[in-house]
N, C-alpha and C positions, 0 to 999 in steps of 0.2 A: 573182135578181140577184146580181151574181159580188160578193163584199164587198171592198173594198179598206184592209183591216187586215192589214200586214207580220207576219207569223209571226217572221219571225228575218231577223236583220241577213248582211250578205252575207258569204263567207269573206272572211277576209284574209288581204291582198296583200304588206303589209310588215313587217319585222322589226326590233327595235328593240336595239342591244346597251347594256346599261346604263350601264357603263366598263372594268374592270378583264377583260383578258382574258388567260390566261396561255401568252404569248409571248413570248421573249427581245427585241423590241425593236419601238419603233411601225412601222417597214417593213414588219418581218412581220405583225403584225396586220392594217395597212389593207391589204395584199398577198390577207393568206389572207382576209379579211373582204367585198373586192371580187371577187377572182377566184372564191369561192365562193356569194355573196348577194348580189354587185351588183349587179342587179335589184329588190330587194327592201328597198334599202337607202334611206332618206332621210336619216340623219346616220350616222358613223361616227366612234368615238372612236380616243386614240393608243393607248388598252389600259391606261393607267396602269401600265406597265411598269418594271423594274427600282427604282428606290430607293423611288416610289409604290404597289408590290405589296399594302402593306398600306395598310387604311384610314386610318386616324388616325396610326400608327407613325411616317410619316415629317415628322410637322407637329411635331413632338418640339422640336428647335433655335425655332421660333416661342417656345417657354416658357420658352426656358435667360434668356432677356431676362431673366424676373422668375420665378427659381427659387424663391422665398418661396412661389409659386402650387402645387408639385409637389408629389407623393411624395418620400420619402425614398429611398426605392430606384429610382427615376425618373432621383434625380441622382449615383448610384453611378456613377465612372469616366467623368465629362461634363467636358469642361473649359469655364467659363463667358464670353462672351463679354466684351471688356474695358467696354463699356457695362453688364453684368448690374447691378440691382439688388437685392441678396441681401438687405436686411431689411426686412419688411415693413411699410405703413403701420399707422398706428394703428387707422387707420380704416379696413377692407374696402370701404365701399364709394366710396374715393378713384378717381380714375382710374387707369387702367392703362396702360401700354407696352410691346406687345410689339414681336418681332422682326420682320421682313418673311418672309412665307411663299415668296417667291425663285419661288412658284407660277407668277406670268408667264412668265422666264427658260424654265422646263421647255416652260409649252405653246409659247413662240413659237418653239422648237427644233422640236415636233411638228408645227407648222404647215407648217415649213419643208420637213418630208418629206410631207405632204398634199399641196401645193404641188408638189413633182416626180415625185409618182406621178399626180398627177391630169396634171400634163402628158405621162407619158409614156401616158398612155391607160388606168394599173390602175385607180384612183378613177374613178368611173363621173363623166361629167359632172352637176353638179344634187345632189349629195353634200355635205351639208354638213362642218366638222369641229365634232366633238363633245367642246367641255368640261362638265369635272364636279369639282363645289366640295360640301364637306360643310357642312352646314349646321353654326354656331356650337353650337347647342342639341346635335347629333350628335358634336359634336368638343372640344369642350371639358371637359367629366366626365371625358377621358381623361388629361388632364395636371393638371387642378385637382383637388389632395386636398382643401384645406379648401374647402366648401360656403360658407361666410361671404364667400369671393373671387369666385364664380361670377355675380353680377348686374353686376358690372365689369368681370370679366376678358370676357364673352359681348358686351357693346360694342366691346373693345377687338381682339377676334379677328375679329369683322364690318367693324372699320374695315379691318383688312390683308386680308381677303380683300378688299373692295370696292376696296381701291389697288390690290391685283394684277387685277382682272377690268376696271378703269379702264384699266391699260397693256395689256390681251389684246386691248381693244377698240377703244384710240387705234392697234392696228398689222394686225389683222387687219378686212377689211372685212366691214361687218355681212352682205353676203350669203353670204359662207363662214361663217360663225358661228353657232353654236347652243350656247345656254347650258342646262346641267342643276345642280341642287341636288338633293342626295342629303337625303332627310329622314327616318331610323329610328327616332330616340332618340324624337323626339316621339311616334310611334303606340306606343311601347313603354310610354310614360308613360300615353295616352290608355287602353290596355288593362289598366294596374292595377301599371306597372313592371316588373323583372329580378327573377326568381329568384335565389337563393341570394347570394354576396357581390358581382353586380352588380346588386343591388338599390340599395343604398343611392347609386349613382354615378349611376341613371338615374329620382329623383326630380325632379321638375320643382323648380326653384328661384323662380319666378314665378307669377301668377297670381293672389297675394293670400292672406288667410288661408284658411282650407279646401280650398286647393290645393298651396302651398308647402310641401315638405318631404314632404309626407304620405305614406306608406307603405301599395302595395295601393288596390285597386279604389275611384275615385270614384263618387258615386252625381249623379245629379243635383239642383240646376244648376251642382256642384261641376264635373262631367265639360266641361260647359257653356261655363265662364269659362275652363278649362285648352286647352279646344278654340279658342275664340275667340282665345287670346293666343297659340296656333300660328297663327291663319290670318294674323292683325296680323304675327308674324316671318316667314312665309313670304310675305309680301304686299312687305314690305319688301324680304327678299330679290330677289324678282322687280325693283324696283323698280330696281335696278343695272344691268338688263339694257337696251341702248339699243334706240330703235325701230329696225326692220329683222332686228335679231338672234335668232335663234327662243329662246324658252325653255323647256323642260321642269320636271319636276320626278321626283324620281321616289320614289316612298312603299315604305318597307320596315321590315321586322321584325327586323332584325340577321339575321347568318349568321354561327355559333358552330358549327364542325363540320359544315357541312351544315344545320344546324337555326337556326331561328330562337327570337332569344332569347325572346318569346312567342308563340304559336300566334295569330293573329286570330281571332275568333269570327266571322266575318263580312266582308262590305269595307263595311259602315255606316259605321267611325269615317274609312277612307280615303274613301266619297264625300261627307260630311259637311264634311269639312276641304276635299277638292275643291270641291261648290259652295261654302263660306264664300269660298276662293282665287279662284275664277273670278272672283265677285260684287266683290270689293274689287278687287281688279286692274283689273277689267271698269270701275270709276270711273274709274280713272286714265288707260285707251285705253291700258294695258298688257295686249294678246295672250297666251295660253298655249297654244303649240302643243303637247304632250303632256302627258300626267300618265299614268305607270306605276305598275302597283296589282301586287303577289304577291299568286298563286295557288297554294296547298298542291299537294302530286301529290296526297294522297288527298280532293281538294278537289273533286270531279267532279260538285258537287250544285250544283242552285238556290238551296238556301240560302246558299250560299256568297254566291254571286254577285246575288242578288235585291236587294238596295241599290242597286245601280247601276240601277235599272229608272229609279230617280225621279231620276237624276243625266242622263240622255240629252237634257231638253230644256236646258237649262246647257251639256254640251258641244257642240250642235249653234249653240246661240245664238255660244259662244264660237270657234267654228270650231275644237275641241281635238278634236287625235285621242288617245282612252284608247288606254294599250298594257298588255297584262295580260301577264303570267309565266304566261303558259301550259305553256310548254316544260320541260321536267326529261328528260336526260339518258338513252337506254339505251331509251323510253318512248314509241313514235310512236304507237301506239295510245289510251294514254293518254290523250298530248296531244291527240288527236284528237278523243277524246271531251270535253276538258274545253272545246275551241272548242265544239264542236257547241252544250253547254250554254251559253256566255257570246253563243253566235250568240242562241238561244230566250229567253236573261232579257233582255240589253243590248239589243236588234233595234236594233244599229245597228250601222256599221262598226267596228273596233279593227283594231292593230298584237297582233303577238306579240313576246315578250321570254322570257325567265330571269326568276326571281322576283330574284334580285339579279345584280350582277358575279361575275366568273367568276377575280377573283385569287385567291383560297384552292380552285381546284382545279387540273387539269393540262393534259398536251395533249391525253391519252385522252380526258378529260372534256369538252371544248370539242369536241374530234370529234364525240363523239357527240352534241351539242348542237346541231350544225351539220347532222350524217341527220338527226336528228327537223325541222330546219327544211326543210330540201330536200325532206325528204318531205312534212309538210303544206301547205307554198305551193308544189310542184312544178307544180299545176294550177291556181295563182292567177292 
């Protein structure tokens, strides 16, 4: 009798770009992104091009509001806004005000070139546009020097992100629209924090006592409660997101030269927070159409990837399609081989990705990003 237990999940068909692609302007990205993976494409971002190239850099002006919050060298040669509040409360954990992140303004410009490239025929019809917001926990360490500020100022940065994704959403209509939250800092924490002097920046400030602050690897049910109070902020997150609107999320380990600022041991801690995500959301009849997980290149093992075995019936309940960073540059063989494995552990469908965005490389480096994709969905 022939058994009917699936071996491995089928190749995949689609490709997923993270955000940041390095190209002088969103025309050409969705241009060179559709004319070359139009097919294969189910959202497509603006590239986070020009003044957004870097990740956190350009949310800078959000903080001049309330320069008490910065570095000192943060505010060398800034000139501060005529509203700024330059001395700080007594009390850190007072409320906060900051600036408006002006983030709307930018994507409703991008939309606006979405909008006439999908009419003249480049944007494949059924293409969604793809924003992408850092998560408060991700983006905030970067401007806040004193630690004592950080349980206030992280309210106060979620409110202005949630005002600008409020006007993205009262002007673009929810069926062009698909929302992503970028979430690093959190699995950098889950894994034990930053090396060297971004250690002290990427301590979790929540959680409670045996969590907050603490320095280096939790053990559990410490790991436990710090896990739990990402899934609660990332749940919330999601939560901005209106019905109709697709949402993602996408899980990574920073990228410091190429490298991430800690190695994952595995993707346990990203499908752990994925089903915690699924599950709470899943209350509310808030959908989560993907969740992207990084895959090292020298990552070509089961071990790697074995977590996800016990995460397949959650995304299959949730209707989520995983998209993994399979792909690295220069590497089709590789890549090829690291599907193979993620086909045999996951035996379920997935998207392929980059293990993050692609604005701290070049235009060599997105080429070759783009052969390694052409050649393994060329037969999908």
């Amino acid at each position: 009798m022939a058994s009917s237990t699936i071996l491995e999940g089928p190749p995949p068909s689609k490709v997923h770009f993270v955000g940041s692609v390095p190209l002088p302007s969103t025309a050409a990205v969705m241009t060179t992104l559709s004319t070359r993976l139009g097919p294969h494409l189910l959202r497509i971002p603006d590239g986070e091009t020009g003044l957004r190239s870097q990740f956190s850099a350009w949310y800078k002006p959000v903080f001049l509001r309330a320069p008490y919050l910065m570095r000192p060298g943060d505010l060398d040669g800034e000139t501060l806004p005529p509203d700024a509040v330059a001395t700080a409360p007594a009390d850190p954990t007072a409320a906060i005000t900051l600036g408006p992140t002006n983030f709307d303004t930018l994507t409703l410009a991008s939309y606006a070139t979405f909008r006439a490239l999908r009419a003249q025929g480049v944007v494949p019809p059924g293409v969604r546009f793809q924003v992408c917001l850092p998560s408060p926990v991700s983006l905030i360490p970067r401007w806040v020097g004193d630690r004592a500020f950080l349980p206030a100022a992280e309210p106060a940065f979620e409110a202005r992100e949630a005002e600008a994704l409020a006007a993205i959403q009262d002007h673009i209509p929810a069926a062009d629209l698909a929302v992503q939250w970028d979430a690093p800092v959190e699995f950098i924490m889950l894994e034990g924090g930053a090396p060297g002097p971004l250690g002290a920046t990427m301590r979790p400030w929540f959680g409670g006592p045996g969590v907050a602050g603490v320095a280096g690897p939790l053990e559990e049910p410490e790991r436990r409660t710090l896990r739990e109070a990402i899934v609660t902020r990332l749940a919330r997150l999601g939560g901005y997101v209106r019905p109709g609107v697709q949402l993602g999320f996408h899980f990574c380990y920073g990228d410091i030269g190429h490298k991430h600022v800690v190695e994952p041991r595995d993707t346990g801690e990203m499908a752990a927070v994925a089903e915690g995500l699924l599950r709470l959301l899943g209350r509310t009849g808030r959908g989560v159409d993907w969740i992207h997980m990084p895959v090292p290149k020298g990552r070509a093992d089961d071990a790697y990837l074995q977590p996800l075995a016990g995460l397949t019936g959650a995304l299959d309940a949730a209707g989520t399609l995983l998209v993994l960073g399979l792909v690295h540059p220069w590497d089709v063989e590789g890549t090829r081989r690291r599907i193979e494995v993620a086909r045999r552990v996951a035996r379920r469908g997935f998207g392929i990705a980059t293990e993050c965005g692609l604005g701290r490389a070049d235009e060599r480096e997105l080429e070759a990003v783009m052969e390694v994709c052409e050649a393994v969905l060329g037969g999908a």
